[in-house]
C-alpha positions in Angstrom: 0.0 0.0 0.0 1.1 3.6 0.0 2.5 5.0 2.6 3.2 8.8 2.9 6.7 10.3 3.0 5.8 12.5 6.4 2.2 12.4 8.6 1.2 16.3 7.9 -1.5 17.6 9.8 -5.3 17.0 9.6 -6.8 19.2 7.1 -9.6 21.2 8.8 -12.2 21.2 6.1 -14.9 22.4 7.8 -13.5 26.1 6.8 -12.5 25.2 3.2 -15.0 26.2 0.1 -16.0 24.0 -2.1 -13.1 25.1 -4.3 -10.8 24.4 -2.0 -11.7 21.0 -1.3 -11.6 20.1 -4.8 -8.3 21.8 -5.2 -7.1 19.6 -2.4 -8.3 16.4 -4.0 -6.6 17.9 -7.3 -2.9 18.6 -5.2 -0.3 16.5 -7.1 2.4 17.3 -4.1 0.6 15.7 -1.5 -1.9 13.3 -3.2 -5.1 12.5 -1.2 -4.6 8.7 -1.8 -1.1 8.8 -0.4 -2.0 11.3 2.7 -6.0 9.4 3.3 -5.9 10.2 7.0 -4.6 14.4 7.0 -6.0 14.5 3.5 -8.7 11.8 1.6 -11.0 11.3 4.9 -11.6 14.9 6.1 -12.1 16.6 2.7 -14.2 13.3 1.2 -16.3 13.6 4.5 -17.0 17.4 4.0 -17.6 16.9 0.4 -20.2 14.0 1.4 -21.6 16.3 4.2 -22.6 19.0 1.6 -23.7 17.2 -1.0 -25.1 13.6 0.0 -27.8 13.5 -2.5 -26.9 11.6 -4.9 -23.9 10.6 -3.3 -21.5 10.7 -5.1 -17.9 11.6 -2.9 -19.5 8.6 -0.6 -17.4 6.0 -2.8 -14.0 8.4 -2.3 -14.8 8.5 1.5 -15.1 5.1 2.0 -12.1 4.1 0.1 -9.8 6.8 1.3 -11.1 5.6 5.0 -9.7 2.0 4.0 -6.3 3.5 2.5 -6.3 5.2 6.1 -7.4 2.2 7.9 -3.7 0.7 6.0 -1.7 4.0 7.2 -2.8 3.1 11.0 -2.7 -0.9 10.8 -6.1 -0.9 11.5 -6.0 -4.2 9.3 -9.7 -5.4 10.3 -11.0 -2.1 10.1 -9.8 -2.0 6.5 -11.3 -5.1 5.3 -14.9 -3.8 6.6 -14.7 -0.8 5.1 -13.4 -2.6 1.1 -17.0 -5.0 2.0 -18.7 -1.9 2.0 -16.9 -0.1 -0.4 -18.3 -3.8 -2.9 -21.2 -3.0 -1.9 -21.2 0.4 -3.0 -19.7 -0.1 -6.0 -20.4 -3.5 -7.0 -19.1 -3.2 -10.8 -15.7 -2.2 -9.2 -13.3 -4.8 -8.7 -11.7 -4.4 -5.5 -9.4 -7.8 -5.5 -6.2 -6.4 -4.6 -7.4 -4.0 -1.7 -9.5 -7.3 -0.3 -6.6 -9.3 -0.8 -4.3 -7.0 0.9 -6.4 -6.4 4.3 -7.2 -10.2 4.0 -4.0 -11.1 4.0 -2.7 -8.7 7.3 -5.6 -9.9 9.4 -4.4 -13.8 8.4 -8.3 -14.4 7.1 -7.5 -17.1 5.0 -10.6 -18.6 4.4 -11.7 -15.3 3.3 -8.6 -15.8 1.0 -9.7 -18.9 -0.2 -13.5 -17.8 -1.0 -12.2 -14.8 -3.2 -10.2 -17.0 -5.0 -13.1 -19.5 -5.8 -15.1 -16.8 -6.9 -12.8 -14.6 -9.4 -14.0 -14.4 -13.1 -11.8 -14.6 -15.3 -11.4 -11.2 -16.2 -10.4 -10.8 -12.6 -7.9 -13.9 -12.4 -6.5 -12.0 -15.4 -5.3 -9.2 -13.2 -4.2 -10.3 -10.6 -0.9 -9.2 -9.4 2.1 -11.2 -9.2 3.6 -10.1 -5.4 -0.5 -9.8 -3.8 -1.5 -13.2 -5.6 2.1 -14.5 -3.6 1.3 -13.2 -0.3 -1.7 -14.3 0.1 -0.7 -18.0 -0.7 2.1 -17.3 2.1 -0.6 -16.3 4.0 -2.4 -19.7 3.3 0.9 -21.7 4.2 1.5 -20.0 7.6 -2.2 -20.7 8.7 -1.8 -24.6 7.3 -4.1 -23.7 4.8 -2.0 -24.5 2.0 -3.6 -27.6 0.8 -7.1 -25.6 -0.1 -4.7 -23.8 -2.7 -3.2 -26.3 -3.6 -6.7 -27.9 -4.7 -8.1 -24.7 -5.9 -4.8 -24.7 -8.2 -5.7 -28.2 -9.4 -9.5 -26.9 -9.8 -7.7 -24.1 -12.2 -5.9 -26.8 -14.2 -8.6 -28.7 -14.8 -11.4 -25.8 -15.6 -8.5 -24.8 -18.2 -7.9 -21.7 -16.6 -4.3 -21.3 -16.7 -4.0 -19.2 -19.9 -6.6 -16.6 -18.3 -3.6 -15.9 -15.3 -0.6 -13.6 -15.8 2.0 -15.6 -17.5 4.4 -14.9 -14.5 2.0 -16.7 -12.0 1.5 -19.7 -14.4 4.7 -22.0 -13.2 3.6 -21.5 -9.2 -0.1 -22.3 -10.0 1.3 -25.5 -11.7 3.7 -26.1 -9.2 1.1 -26.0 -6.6 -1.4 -28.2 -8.8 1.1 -30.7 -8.8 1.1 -31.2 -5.3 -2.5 -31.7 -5.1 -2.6 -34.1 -7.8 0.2 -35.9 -6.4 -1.9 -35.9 -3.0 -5.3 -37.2 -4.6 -3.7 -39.5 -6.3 -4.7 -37.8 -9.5 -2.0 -39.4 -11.4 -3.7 -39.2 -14.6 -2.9 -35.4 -14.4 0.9 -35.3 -13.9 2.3 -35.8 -17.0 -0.1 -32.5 -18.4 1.2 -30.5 -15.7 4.9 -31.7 -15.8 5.0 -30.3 -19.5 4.0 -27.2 -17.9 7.0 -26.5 -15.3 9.7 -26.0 -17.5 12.4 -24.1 -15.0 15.1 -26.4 -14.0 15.0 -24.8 -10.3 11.6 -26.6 -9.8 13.0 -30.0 -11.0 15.8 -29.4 -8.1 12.7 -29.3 -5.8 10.7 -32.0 -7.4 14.0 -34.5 -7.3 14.6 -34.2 -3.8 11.6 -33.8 -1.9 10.0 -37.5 -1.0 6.3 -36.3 -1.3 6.9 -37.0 -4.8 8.1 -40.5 -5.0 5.5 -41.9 -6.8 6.4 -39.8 -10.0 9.9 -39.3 -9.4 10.2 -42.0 -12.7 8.1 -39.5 -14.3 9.9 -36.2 -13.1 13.6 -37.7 -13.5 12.3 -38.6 -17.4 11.4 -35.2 -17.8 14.4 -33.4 -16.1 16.7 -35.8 -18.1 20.8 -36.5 -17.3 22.5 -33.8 -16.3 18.9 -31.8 -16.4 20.2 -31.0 -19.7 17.2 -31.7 -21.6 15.1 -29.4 -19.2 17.6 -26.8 -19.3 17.4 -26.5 -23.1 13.9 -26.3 -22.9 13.7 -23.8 -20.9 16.4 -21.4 -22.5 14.7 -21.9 -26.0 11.8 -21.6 -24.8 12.5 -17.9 -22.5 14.4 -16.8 -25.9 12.0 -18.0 -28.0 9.3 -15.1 -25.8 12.3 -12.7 -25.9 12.3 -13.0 -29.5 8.7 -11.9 -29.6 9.3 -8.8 -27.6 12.4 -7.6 -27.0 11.3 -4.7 -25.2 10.0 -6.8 -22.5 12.2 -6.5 -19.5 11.5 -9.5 -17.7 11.7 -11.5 -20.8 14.8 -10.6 -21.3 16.0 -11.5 -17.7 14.2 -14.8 -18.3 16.1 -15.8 -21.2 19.7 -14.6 -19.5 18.8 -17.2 -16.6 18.2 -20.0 -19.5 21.3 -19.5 -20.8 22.9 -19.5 -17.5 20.8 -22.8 -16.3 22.0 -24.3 -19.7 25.7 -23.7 -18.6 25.9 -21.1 -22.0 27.8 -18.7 -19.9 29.4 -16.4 -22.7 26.1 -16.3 -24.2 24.5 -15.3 -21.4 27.3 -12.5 -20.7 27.0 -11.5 -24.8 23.1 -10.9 -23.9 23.4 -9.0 -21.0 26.3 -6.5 -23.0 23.7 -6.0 -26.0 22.0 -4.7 -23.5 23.9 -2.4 -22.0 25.5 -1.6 -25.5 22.0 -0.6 -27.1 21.1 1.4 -23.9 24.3 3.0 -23.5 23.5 3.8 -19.6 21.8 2.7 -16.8 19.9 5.5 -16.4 16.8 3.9 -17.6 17.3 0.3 -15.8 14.4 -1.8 -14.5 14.0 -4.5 -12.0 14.2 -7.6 -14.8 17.5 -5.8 -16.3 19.1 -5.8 -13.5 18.3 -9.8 -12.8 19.6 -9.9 -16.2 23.0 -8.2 -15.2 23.2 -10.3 -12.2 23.5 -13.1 -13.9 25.9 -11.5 -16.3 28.0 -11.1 -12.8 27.3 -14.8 -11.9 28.2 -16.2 -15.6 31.5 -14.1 -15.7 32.5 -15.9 -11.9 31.5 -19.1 -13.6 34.2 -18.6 -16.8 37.3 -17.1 -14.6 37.1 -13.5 -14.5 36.6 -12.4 -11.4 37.2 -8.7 -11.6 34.5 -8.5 -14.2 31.9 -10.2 -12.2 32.9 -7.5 -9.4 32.7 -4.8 -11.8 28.9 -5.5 -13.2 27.7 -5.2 -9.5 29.6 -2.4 -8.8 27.2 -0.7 -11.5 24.6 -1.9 -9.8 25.8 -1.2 -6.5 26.1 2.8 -7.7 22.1 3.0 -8.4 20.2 4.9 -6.4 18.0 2.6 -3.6 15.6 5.7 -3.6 14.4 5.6 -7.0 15.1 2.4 -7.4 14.1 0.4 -4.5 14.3 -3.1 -6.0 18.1 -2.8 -6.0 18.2 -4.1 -2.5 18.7 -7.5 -4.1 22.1 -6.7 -5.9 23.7 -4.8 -3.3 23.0 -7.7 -1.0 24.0 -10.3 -3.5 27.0 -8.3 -4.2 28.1 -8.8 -0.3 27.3 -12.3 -0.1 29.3 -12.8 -3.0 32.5 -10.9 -2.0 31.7 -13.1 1.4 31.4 -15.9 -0.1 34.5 -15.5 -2.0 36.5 -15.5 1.2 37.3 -11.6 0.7 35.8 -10.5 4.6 37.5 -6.7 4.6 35.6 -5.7 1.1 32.5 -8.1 2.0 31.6 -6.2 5.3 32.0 -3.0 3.7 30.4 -4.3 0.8 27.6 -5.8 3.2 27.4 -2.4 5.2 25.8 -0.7 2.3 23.5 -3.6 2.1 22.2 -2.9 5.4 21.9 0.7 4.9 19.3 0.1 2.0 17.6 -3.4 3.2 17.0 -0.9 6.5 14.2 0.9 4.5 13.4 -1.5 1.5 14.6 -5.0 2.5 12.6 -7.4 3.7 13.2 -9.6 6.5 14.4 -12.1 4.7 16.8 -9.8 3.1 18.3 -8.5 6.7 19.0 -12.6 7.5 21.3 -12.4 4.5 22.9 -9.8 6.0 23.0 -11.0 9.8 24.9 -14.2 8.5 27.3 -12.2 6.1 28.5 -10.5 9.1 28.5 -13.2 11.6 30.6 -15.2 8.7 33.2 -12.8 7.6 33.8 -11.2 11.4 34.4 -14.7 12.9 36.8 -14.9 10.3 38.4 -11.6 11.1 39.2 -12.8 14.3 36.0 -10.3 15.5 34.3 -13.2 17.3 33.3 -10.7 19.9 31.5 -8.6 17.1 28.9 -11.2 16.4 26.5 -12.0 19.3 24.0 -9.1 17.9 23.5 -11.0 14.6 23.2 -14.0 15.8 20.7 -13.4 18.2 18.8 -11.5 15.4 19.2 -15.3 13.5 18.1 -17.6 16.1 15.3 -15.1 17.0 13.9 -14.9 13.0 15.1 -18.5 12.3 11.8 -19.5 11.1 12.3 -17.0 8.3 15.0 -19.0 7.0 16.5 -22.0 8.7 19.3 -22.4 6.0 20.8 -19.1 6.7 20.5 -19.5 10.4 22.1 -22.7 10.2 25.1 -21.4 8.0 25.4 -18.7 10.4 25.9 -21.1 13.2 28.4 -23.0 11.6 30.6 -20.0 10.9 30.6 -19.2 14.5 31.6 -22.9 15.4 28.0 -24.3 16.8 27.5 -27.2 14.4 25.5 -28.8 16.9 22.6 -26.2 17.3 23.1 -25.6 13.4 22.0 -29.1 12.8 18.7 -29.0 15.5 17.8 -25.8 13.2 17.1 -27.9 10.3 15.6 -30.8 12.2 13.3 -28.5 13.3 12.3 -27.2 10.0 12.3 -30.6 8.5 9.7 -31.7 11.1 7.5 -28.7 10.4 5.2 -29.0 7.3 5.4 -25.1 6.8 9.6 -25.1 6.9 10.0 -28.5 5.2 10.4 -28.2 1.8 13.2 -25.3 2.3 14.6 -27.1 4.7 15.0 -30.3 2.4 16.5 -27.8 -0.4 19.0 -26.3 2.6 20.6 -29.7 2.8 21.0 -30.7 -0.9 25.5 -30.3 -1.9 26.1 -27.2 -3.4 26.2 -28.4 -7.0 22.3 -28.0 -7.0 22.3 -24.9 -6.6 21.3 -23.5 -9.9 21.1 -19.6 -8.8 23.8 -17.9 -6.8 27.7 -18.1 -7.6 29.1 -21.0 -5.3 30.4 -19.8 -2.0 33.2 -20.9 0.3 31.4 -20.6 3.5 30.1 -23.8 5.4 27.1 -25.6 3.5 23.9 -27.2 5.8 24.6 -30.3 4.0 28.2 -30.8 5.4 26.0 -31.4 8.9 24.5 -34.8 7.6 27.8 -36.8 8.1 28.1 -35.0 11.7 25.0 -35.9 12.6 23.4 -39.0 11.9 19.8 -37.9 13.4 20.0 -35.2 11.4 20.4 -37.0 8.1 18.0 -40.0 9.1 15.0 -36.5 9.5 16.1 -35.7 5.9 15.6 -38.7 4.6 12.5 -39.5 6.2 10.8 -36.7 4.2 13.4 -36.3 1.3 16.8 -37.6 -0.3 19.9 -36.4 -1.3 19.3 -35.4 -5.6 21.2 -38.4 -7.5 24.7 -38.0 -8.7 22.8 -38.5 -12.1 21.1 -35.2 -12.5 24.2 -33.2 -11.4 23.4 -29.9 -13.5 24.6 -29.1 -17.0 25.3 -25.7 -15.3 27.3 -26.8 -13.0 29.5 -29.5 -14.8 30.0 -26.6 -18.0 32.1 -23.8 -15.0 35.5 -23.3 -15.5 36.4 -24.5 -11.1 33.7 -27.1 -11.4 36.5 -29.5 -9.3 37.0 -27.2 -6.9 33.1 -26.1 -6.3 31.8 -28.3 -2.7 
């Protein structure tokens, strides 16, 4: 939601005239909808007041009271006021402000209802990080099996092309689980063809829910996941081909080419980039991913200081106007980390902090805790890391893995290893948990990392490995990834 940049003062619209009050409505510095409280309620109320018949400011009212119910996190208080706004305005489609106040007051059956009843018009706009959270939502209230059959229900209706294409490989994911659940074999194959990024196939191959079809999923994913990985990359080039301007596109089809182990090709399409802009003055969120993995490819054929200059660039954008850049700054740190270079990671990792402190999310701030905890212990700065590590073991349920690792660089191996028996026992922590202890060579994404890996804990601790395969399995030698085998330090990668 929007927030305002500063709380000004109640706007006392009793003594405005009419032209003022329309003027204020009409102020592009200090927008009603972004100021509801000081601004939206008092001069929609006054405006209501004088003229109620028809009523026609009643909608604004009521909808700036919800966008002011969001400033306050009065959370239940919003989701009254969008069922009235519905029924005010009943031709209006109000999905993503339910959604939202749906999703802070943790009403997931509410959740679940609006998704049963969305047209298709509706399901057509539904917006990639709202749709998201409120399936997170779902999963924290151990609702998650009601999407995952509503998913299914999608399938099967033939609804999928009516979603965003973004949310299409998630709402497969998810229908795969319930099919697998309801023994709907019959409709695994159909939605197999459907997931196409090797990252899901990492997931699919190790988690144990799956056995039945893991004949089925290893057919699909192929030796080496080569034939998946070529799949993918021709088809994300294949979309880029048929808009080039789109940005996400294009960061899709640099991520095939990296999955495929393509390396230079993925660093050739990242420069034409670059080239044909000349700047990044005009970047966007999917470039960026794009020149990530540029970063990423370069580490993966030798050259080093040309990985560290491409997030340099990104490094130097500006958080404020471009908030998304969180992600590189931090990835640059865990990198540099990673790399075993501590005096230019903390520094580097400093600056992460600065900007996850206004646009990072939790999450992003655990990346952070264990970078420091990591590259002070080996500073010699032991004493420096009690802060972060309280911060991990206090948010480990956020992420177990980088708790875990964080442990392990500060020497406690032994409460490392009851983190991730922990997660593996709870249904909502499992599946990361099972992902957290796969060897590094899975790891399709990030550049590999010198710093202790959860899965060295399994031949430490016997329980620990007996919990993982209770509910998963270490992925095959077999499917070791094209991406990995094709880097230059393959050998030396854990």
């Amino acid at each position: 939601m929007a927030q305002p940049s500063e709380s000004p003062a109640e706007i006392d619209a009793s003594n405005m005239t009419d032209a003022e009050l329309f003027a204020a409505l009409d102020d592009r510095e200090k927008p009603w909808y972004s100021n509801s409280c000081s601004i939206g309620v008092p001069v929609f109320s006054e405006l209501d007041r004088r003229m109620p018949d028809p009523a026609r400011f009643k909608h604004g009212l009521v909808y700036s009271e919800a966008l002011c119910a969001s400033e306050r996190d009065e959370y239940e208080l919003g989701a009254r006021k969008v069922a009235e706004l519905e029924k005010i305005a009943p031709d209006t489609d109000y999905t993503f402000l339910a959604l939202y106040f749906e999703g802070k007051t943790g009403n997931a059956q509410a959740v679940l209802d609006r998704f049963r009843s969305l047209s298709d018009a509706q399901l057509a706009e539904l917006g990639r990080d709202r749709f998201w959270a409120s399936v997170r939502m779902l999963r924290e209230k151990g609702r998650i099996e009601q999407f995952e059959d509503q998913a299914l229900q999608w399938f099967s209706d033939g609804k999928l092309a009516v979603f965003p294409s973004e949310l299409e490989g998630g709402i497969v994911s998810n229908a795969l689980d319930a099919a697998v659940r309801q023994e709907k074999l019959e409709q695994v194959d159909g939605l197999l063809r459907l997931i196409r990024d090797p990252s899901s196939y990492i997931h699919l191959l190790a988690n144990r829910k799956y056995e039945p079809i893991w004949p089925r999923i290893e057919e699909r994913a192929g030796p080496n996941l080569k034939p998946i990985s070529e799949e993918y990359s021709f088809w994300a080039e294949a979309r880029l081909e048929n808009n080039e301007s789109d940005r996400d596109r294009f960061s899709d089809a640099a991520h095939g080419l990296y999955f495929e182990g393509r390396y230079e090709d993925a660093i050739a399409l990242a420069q034409k980039w670059r080239e044909r802009n000349g700047t990044l003055k005009n970047i966007e969120e999917g470039d960026g991913w794009a020149l990530n993995i540029q970063a990423y490819a370069y580490d993966a054929i030798g050259q080093r200081a040309k990985a560290d200059a491409v997030f340099d660039d990104l490094a130097g954008l500006d958080p404020d106007a471009n908030p998304w850049v969180v992600s590189f700054v931090i990835n640059r740190a865990s990198r540099l980390i990673g790399h075993d270079r501590w005096e230019d990671g903390l520094a580097a990792n400093a600056l992460a902090g600065q900007v996850a402190g206004n646009y990072g999310s939790q999450f992003a701030k655990m990346i952070i805790a264990r970078n420091n905890v990591c590259a002070l212990q080996n500073l010699g700065r032991a004493d420096e890391i009690d802060g972060d590590l309280e911060f991990l073991r206090n948010n480990w349920e956020v992420s177990q893995s980088l708790a875990a690792q964080a442990l392990q660089c500060a020497g406690q191996n032994e409460e490392a290893a009851r983190v991730l028996q922990s997660a593996l026992a709870d249904d909502r922590y499992r599946e990361t948990a099972i992902g957290a202890l796969q060897p590094k060579k899975f790891e399709l994404f990030y550049t590999p990392s010198n710093l202790p890996q959860n899965e060295e804990l399994l031949s430490q601790f016997p329980e620990l490995r007996a919990d993982l395969y209770r509910y998963g399995r270490i992925i095959p030698d077999e499917f070791t990834p094209i991406a990995f085998l094709s880097r230059k330090n393959a050998s030396q990668i854990r």
